[in-house]
N, C-alpha and C positions, 0 to 999 in steps of 0.2 A: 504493500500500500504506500510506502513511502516514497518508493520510486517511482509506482505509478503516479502521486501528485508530483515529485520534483520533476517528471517528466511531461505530466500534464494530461497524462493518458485514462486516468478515473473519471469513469461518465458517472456525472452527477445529474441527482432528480430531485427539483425545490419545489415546496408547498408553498403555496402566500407570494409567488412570486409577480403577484400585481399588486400585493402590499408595500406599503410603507417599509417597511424594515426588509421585507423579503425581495423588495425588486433592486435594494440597495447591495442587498449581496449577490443578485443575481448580476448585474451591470457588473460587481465588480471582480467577481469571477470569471464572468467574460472575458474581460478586459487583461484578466491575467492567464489567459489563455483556454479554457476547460471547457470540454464540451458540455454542455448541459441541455437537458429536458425541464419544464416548466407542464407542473400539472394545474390545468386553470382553467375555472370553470366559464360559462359562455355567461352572458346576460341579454337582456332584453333587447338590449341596442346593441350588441355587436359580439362575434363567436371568440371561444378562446381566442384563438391566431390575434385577431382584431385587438383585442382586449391587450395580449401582452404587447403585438407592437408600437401601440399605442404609448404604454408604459416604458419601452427601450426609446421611442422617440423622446419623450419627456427626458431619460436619461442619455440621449443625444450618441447613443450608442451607435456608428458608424456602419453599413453594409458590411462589411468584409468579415466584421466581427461575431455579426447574426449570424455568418454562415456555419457556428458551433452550437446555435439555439436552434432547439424543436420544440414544440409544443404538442402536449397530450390533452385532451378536453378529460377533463376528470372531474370528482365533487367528492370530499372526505367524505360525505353522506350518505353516499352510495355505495353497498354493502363489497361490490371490487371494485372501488377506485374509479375505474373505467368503466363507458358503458358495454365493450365486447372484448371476450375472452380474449382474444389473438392478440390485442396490443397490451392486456396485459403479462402474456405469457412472454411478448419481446420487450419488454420493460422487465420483468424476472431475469431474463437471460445477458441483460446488458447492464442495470444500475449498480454500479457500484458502490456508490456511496450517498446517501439520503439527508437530506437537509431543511429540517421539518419547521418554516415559519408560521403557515397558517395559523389562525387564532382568533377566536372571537374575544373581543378585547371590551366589550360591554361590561361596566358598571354597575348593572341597572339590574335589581333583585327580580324585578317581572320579566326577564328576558334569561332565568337562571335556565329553563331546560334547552334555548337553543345555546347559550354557551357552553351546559354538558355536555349536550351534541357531538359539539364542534372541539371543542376542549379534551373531550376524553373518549368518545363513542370512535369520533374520527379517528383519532389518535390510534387508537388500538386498534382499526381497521390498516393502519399504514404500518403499523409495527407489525400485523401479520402479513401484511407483503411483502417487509424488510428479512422476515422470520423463516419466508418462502423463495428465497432468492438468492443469489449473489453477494449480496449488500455486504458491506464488511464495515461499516461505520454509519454510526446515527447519532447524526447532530441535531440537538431541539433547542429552538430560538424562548427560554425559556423570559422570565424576570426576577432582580435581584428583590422582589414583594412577594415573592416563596416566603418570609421568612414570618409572615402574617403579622399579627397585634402581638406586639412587643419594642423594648429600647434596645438599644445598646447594638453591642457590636453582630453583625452576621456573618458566618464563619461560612465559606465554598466547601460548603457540604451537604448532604438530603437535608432537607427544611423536616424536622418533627414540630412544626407549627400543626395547633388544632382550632384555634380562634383566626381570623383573618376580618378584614373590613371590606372584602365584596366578594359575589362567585368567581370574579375574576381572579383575583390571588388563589380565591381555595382551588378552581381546577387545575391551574397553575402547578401548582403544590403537587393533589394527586397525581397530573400528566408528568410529573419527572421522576414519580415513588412507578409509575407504569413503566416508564421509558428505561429505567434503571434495571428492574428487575427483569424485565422482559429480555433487553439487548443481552445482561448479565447469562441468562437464561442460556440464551442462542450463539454466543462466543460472537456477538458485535461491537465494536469500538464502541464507547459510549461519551461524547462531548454533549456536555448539558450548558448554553451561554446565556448566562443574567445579565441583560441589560438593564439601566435602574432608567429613568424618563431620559426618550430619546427627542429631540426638538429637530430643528430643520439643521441646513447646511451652513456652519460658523462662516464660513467666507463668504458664499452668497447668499445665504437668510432664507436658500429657495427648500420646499419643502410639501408635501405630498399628502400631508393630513394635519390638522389644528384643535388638535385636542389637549390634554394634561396645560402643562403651562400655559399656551395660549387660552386657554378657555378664562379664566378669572380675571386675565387682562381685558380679554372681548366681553368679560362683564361690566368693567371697569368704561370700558370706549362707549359701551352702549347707555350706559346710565349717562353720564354726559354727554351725550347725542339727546339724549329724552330732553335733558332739562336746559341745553341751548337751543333747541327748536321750540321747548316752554316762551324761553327769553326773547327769542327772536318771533316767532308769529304770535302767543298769548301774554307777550307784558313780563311775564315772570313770575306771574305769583304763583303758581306750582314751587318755583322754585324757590321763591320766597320763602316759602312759608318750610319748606324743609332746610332751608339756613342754606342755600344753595345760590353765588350769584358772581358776577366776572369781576375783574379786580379793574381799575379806572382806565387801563387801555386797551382794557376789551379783547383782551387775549388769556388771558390765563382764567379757568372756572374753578372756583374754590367749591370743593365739594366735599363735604364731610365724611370721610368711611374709614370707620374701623374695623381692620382686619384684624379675628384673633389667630395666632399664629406662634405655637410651642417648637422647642430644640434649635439645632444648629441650622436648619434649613433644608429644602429640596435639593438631590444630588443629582443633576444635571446632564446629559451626555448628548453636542451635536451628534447626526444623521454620519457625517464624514467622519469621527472618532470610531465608532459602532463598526461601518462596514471597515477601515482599515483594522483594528482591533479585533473581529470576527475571522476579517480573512488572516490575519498574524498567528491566531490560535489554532485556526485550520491547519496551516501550513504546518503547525510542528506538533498537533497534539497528534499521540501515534499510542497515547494510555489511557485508558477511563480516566473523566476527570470532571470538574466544576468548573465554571470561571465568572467571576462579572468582571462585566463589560459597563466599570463608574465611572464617576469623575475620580471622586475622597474628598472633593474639597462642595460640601453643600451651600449652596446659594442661599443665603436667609432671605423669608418674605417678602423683609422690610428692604431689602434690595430691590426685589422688582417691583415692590410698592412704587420705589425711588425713581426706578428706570419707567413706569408707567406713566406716573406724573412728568414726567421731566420729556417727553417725546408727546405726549399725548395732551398740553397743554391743562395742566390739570394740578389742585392744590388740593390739601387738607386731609391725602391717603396717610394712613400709619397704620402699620402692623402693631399688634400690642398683644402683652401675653394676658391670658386668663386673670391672675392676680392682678393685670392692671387694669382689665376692664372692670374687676370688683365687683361682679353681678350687676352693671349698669344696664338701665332698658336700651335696648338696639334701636336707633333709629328707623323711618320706613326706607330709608336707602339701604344701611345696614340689612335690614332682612330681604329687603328685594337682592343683594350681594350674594348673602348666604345660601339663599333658595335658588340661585344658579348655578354657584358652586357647589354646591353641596355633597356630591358624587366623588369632588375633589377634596374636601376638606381636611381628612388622615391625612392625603400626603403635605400641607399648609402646617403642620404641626408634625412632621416626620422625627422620631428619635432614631431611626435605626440608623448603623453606619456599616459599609460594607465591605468588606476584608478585600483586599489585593495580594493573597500571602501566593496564588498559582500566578494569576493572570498578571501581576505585577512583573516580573518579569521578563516574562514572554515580549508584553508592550514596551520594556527597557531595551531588550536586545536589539526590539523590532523600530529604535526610537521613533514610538510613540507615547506623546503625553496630551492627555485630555486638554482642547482649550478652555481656559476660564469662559465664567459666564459674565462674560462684560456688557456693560452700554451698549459698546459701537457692534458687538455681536446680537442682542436684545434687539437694538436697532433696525440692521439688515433682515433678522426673522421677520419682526413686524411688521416690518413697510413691504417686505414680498406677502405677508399674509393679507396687509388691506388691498393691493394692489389685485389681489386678487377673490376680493371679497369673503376672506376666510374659508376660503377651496369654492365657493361658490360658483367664482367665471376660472377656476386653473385649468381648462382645459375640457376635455371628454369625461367622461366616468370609466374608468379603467375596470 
């Protein structure tokens, strides 16, 4: 196996590779030579093929280089993968190696049987075609929120978490207690990668989905959007009366919001750290192992509080912990905040911290270091996020 990657000759098969994360390592697999197959399912407006090309255009992936990309129409849902035996019996006979990102990444406790689904049902459908096959290594694009409801440090190893703050983390959890014992089972390589929130591209901002950190910002732009269109077409007194109003040169809106907000902060990780860091750990992991894929250095709230207001013309944001808000009543901005964020608010108070005792390394030989979350990085994500209406006009639906 090792030769066949330094040589380039293991055919690889990705799940999720019209996702966000999954089409990052697909592009950059490409790109470093490997043949690969993309299992992906069709939609309404356009068949698999459509769907990923679409996706390698966005990633600006050149002709020459598609010509190592095939595409399978498949659907983790579907009890084999595929809807006819023959392609899956020439998929058995050819993958070598399996690089599992699919995921249903919902939040949301009324949406917990299709995350099962897709989370775990799927899951162990692609483990028994890993199980039936060639495969000699199975990679799952896991998260370093395995480690459920808990402080302190997280160690790269199986999560025995049994509390967690959504189905999201709990299937999480169980797909790697599956994926462990199973591959262990079958004498499969077994790389498990925890990335902790992944955000768009540190150099160009650009970026494929706007969810986790952009979402509490896009609360933040929309509430003053409300109450400058109050100022500007009804006078003001909405906003009046919520202590909301522009400061004398009519540019900066002082707006009152306290965020509460516990520990050192959100741990951070552009899109471009992830897939170079992913494929670093590919290249040399050749033993069962664990890794996250962090920054180590968490962004405190009050940071992006900071970087909110200061891009987005805006005053009066503060992060503040519990004991300082002292049981005060929540403002109606305040709770129109919270009840958007809300899905988000564990990771807005994050204690956990996540060990780099494997993957540190690995990213040192390979120099790579996480970039900080700065402004001018805060910045280019944003302004590609309004630019493009928050994924609303970014293009096709992939």
């Amino acid at each position: 196996m090792e030769r066949n990657r330094r040589e380039r000759n293991s055919r690889l098969l990705i799940t999720g590779g019209t996702g966000f994360l999954g089409s990052h390592i697909a592009a950059r697999l490409l790109q470093d030579g490997f043949e690969i197959t993309l299992l992906a399912r069709p939609s309404p407006e356009a068949t698999a093929e459509q769907r990923v090309q679409r996706i390698m255009d966005w990633h600006d992936i050149p002709a020459d280089t598609r010509r190592r990309l095939h595409v399978v129409q498949g659907d983790l849902c579907h009890p084999g993968l595929v809807p006819d035996a023959a392609t899956r019996c020439r998929l058995l006979a050819e993958v070598d190696e399996i690089i599992h990102c699919a995921s249903e990444t919902s939040f949301v406790e009324r949406k917990r049987v299709q995350i099962e689904e897709v989370n775990l049902r799927g899951l162990e459908r692609l483990l028994d075609f890993a199980a039936s096959g060639r495969c000699a290594a199975f990679h799952y694009v896991s998260t370093a929120f395995v480690a459920g409801r808990r402080d302190g440090f997280c160690a790269e190893i199986l999560s025995t978490a049994r509390e967690f703050h959504n189905a999201y983390e709990e299937t999480k959890c169980l797909a790697e207690r599956l994926v462990w014992e199973c591959c262990r089972r079958e004498g499969i390589l077994t790389v498990i990668c925890r990335p902790s929130i992944v955000y768009g591209h540190s150099r160009t901002g650009r970026s494929l989905l706007f969810n986790a950190i952009y979402h509490p910002v896009r609360a933040a732009v929309f509430l003053r959007d409300v109450f400058l269109r109050d100022i500007r077409e009804n006078r003001g007194e909405r906003a009046r009366a919520a202590g909301v109003g522009l400061d004398p040169g009519g540019t900066i809106l002082h707006m009152p919001l306290r965020i509460q907000a516990e520990g050192p902060g959100i741990d951070l990780v552009p899109v471009d750290f992830f897939a170079d860091a992913f494929a670093a750990i590919f290249a040399t992991a050749l033993e069962d192992g664990i890794f996250h894929l962090v920054n180590g250095r968490p962004t405190h709230v009050g940071e992006i509080a900071a970087f909110t207001a200061r891009m987005f013309g805006l005053r009066g944001i503060e992060a503040m912990s519990a004991a300082d808000l002292d049981g005060s009543p929540r403002s109606a901005i305040e709770a129109a905040f919270e009840q958007m964020v809300d899905v988000y608010r564990p990771y807005m108070s994050d204690r956990r911290i996540f060990a780099r005792e494997k993957s540190g390394p690995i990213f040192a030989r390979a120099g790579l270091e996480c970039p900080s979350f700065t402004f001018e990085v805060f910045q280019r994500c944003m302004s590609y996020a309004v630019d493009v209406g928050w994924g609303k006009t970014s293009g096709q639906r992939w």
